[in-house]
N, C-alpha and C positions, 0 to 999 in steps of 0.2 A: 212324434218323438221330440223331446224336447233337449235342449243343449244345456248345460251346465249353466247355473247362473238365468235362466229363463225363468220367467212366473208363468203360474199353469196360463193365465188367459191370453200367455205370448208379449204382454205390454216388459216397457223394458225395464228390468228391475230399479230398486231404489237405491240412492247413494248413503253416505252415510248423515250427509247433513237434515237429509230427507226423513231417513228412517228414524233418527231422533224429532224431529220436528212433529213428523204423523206420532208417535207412541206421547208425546207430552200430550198433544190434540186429545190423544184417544183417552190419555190416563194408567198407559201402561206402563211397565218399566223402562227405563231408556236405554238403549247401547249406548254401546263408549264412544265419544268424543271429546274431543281436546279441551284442556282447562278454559283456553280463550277463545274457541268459539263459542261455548256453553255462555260463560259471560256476555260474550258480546249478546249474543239472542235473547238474554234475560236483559239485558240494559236496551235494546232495541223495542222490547215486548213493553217495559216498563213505560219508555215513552210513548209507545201507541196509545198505552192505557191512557195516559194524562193526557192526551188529548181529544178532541172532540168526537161521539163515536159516528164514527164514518165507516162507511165498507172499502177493505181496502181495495188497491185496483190489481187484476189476475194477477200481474207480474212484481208484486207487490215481495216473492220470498225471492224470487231471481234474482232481482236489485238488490235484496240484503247480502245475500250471499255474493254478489259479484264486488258489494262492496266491501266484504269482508276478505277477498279474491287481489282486492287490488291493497287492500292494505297489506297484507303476506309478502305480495310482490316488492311491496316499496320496501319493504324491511329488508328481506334477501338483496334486494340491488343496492340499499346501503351498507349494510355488511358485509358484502363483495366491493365496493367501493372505500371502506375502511381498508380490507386488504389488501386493497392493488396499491394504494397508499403508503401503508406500513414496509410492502415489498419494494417500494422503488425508493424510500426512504432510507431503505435496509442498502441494497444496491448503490446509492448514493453514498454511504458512508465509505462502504469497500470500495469505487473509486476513489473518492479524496483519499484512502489510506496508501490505495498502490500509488496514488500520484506521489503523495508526501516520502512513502520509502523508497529510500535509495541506498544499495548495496554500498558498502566502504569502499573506494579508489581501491586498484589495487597497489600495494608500495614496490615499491620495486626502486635499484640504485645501477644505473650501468656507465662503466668506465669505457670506451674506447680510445685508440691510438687511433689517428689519420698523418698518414704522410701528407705531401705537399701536395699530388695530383688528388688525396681526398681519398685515394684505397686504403683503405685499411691495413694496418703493418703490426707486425709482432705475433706474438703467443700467453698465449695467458696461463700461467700456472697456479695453481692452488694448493698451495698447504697447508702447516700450521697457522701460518700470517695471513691467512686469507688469499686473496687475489693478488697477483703478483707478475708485472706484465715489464716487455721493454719497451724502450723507446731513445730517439735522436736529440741532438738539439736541433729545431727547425719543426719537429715534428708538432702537431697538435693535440689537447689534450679534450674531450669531452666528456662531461658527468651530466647524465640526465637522471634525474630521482623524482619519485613523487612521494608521500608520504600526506597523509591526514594531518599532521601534528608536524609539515616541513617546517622548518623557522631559515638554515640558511645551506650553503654548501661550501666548503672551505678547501684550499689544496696546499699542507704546507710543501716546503723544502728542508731535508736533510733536517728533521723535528726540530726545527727554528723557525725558519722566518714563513710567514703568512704570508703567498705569493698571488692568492685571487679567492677570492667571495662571493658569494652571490644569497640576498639580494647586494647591488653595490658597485660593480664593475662595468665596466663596458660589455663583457664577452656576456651579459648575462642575459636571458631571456624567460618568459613567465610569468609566474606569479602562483602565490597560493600555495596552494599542494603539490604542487607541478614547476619545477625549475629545472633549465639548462644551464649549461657553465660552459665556454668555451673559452680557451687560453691555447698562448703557445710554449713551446718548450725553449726557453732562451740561455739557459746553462744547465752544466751535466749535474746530475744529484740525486738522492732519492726521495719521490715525489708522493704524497699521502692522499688520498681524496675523502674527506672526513662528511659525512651528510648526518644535520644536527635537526635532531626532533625536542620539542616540547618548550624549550629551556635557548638562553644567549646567554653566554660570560662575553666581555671584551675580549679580544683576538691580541695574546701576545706574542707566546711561543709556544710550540705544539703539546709539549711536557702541561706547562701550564695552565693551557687552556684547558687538556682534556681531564683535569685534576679539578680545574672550576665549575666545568658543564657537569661532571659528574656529579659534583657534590651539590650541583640545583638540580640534580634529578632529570638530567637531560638525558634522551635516548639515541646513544650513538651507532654508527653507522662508518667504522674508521679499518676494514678490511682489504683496502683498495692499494695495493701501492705498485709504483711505476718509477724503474730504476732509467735514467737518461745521460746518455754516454755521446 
């Protein structure tokens, strides 16, 4: 009994490069095989012709075909080599992009009171004026703000006089997008902490000023006020 794929006399059937190779021999029709083995076998047949006739040696269609074997191979490992390529070139780009992006700071403006041992004093009310806290004289004042577009931090008194700045001051700390303001409270009034994006006017009086930075298109930041008694 014979198994599927067995020739009657048990030897082991023919592949397909085979079974074209015997039917051109014999003169028969051919099966189907690939545009570029066909070629190759006709350009390989061709040179034999042109050459001197000799008989070839047994292993004469093994060697064609293995070299036909190893050319397939070299193809596929450099097309799989274009695309490990392409893929880590691709990978490469998406680093450099996460490196380069960087989410916006976030902005944020905080006013605190510190007493003199450094606790924290007051209450902070909120209304229509915004923020609205008390405080001493003696007491201490800090504005920390960060902003993308900072330019400076101002604090006047009683909307006249300009009593601290930053950048520019001593109490000032920073830089950039990122500024501290520290000051003390040295008379009773009412106290504004303005944080100034985009845009400087000169610092004259608070009316003023904020009539100038507006009209260059500054983005303010003037919710803060601190009554000091």
């Amino acid at each position: 009994m014979t198994e599927p794929g067995d020739t009657p006399d048990g030897t082991e059937p023919l592949d397909d490069d085979e079974r074209w190779l015997q039917a051109r021999e014999e003169g028969s029709p051919l099966p189907p095989l690939s545009r570029e083995r066909v070629a190759a076998y006709e350009t390989l047949t061709e040179m034999v012709r042109s050459r001197a006739r000799i008989a070839p040696p047994p292993s004469a269609r093994d060697q064609l075909r293995a070299a036909l074997d190893r050319d397939e191979l070299a193809g596929r490992r450099h097309a799989r080599r274009q695309w490990v390529y392409a893929a880590a070139a691709v990978a490469a780009a998406a680093v450099i992009l996460i490196v380069m992006w960087r989410p916006a700071p976030e902005e944020f403006t905080v006013v605190r009171i510190e007493s003199g041992d450094a606790l924290r004093r007051g209450s902070i009310e909120r209304g229509m004026a915004g923020d609205y806290q008390m405080a001493a004289v003696g007491d201490r004042l800090v504005v920390d703000a960060r902003s993308s577009d900072l330019k400076e931090l101002r604090v006047y008194r009683d909307d006249r006089e300009l009593v601290a700045r930053c950048p520019g001051d001593p109490g000032c700390a920073g830089g950039g997008p990122h500024w501290k303001l520290t000051m003390r409270f040295d008379a009773p009034g009412l106290y504004r902490a303005v944080r100034v994006d985009k845009a400087v006017a000169p610092a004259t009086t608070y009316d003023a000023d904020m009539a100038a930075l507006q009209s260059a298109g500054a983005v303010l930041d003037d919710d803060h006020h601190i009554e000091v008694r």
